[in-house]
N, C-alpha and C positions, 0 to 999 in steps of 0.2 A: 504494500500500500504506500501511496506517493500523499504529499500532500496536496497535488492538484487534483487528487481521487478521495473525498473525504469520504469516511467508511460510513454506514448508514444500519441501522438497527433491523434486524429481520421483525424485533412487533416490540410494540413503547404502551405500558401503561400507566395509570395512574390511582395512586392512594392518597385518598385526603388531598387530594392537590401535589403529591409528591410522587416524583418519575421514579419510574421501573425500565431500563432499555435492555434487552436481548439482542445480542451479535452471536451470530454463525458462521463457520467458515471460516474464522480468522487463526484458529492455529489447527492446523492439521495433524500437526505430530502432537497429540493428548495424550496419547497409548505411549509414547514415549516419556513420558515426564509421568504415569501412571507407574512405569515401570522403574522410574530410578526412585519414586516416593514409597515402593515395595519394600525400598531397603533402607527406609529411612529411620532416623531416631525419636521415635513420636515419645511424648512423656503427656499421662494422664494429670494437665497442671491446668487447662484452659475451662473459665468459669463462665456462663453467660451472665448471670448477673450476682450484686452481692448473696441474695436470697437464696440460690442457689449452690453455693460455693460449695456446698458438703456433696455435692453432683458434678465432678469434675470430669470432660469431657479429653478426648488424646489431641494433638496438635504438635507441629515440630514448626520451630519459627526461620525464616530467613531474614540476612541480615538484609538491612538497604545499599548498605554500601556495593556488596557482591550484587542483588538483585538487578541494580543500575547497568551492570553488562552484559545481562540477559536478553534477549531476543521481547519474551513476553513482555518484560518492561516497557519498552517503547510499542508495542501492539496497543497495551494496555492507554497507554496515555494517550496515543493518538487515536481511540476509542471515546475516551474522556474529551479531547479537546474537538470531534463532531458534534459533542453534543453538548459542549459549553464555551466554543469557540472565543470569547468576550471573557474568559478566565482562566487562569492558571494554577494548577492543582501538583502538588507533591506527594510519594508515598510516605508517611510514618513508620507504617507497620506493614509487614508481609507475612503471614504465615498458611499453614495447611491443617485441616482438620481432615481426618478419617473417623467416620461410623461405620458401624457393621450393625447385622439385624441383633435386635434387643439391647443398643445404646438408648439412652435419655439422654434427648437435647433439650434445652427448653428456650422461649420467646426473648426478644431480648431488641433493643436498641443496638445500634452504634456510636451513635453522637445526642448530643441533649436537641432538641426541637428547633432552636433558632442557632444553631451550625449550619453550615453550608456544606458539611461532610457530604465523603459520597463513597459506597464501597463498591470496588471492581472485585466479584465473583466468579473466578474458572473453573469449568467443572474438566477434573482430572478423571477423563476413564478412555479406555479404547473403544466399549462399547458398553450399551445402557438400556436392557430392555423398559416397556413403560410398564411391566407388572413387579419390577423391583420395587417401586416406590422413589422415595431418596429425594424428594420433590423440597424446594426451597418455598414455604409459604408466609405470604402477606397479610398483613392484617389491618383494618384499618381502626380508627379510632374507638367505636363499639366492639372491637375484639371479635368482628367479625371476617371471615377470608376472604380477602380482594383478591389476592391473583396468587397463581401459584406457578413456577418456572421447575420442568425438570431435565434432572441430568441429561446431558448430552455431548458426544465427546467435541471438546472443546470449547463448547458453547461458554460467552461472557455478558454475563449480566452485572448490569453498573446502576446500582439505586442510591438514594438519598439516605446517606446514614440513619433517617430519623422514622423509618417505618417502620414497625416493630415485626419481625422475621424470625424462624427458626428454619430449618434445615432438618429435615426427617431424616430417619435412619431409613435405610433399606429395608425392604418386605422380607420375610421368613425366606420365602425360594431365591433370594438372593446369597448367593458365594461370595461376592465381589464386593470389594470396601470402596464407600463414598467417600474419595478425595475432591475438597474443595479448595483451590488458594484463594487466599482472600486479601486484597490489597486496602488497605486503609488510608484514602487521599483525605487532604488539607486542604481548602481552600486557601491559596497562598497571595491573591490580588487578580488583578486585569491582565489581560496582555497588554504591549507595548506597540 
């Protein structure tokens, strides 16, 4: 992808007035990056919210610095700046979470309500049937489900930190662990 080709969302919705964007196609090699997270160091330390904490979920973090000369890196932000072109955003945080059938995920924010946060969501697998489950679901402000995005290899979904979201574990007949990375952008000002 060039910047005179800006990338475009395969479907955009909305909760409470805050975007949900899904990208397809943008990284091809998933199965690739599914298979080096096989062997990864995941530690059971990542919490959704305080209330929760005694419910610690697995996750292995990457650094930012390394991240920055990764490939998906710049996918990523040139993902983010089609669809906030008028702004400039940095990562914080990078990391990956794996569930398998019969983890507890629970609901949870990213950022407080008037942040301009935004999370870029990859889903790491080679292949995803849709009776596994594994589905990222939205909620809007009655705690009822607005939209729900599920795994697909490669697929990148880029929402507004401030929706309140969980991520399902995978159904019973599922083998295959749900790897997601998950980028944590800053709104860091305008372009220039």
């Amino acid at each position: 992808m060039t910047a005179t080709q800006p990338l475009k969302p395969a479907r955009s919705f909305s909760v409470d007035g805050r975007a949900i964007h899904i990208f397809d196609g943008l990284l091809p090699n998933a199965g690739a990056y599914e298979q080096g997270l096989a062997r990864a160091a995941f530690t059971r330390t990542e919490v959704a919210r305080p209330d929760t904490a005694g419910y610690r979920h697995w996750v292995t973090e990457t650094r930012v610095d390394a991240l920055r000369q990764q490939p998906i890196f710049q996918l990523t932000l040139d993902a983010v700046h089609s669809l906030h072109p008028a702004h400039r955003y940095d990562v914080h945080r990078a990391y990956t979470n794996v569930a398998s059938y019969g983890d507890m995920l629970f609901t949870h924010v990213d950022c407080l309500p008037d942040q301009k946060d935004l999370t870029a969501l990859w889903y790491m697998c080679e292949q995803w049937d849709v009776e596994w489950g594994g589905e990222t679901v939205f909620f809007d402000s009655a705690d009822e489900i607005a939209a729900a995005v599920r795994p697909s290899p490669g697929r990148l979904v880029i929402f507004d930190g401030a929706i309140k979201h969980v991520g399902r574990p995978p159904n019973r007949i599922c083998y295959h662990p749900r790897y997601t990375f998950a980028l944590k952008l800053l709104r860091t000002g305008a372009t220039g």
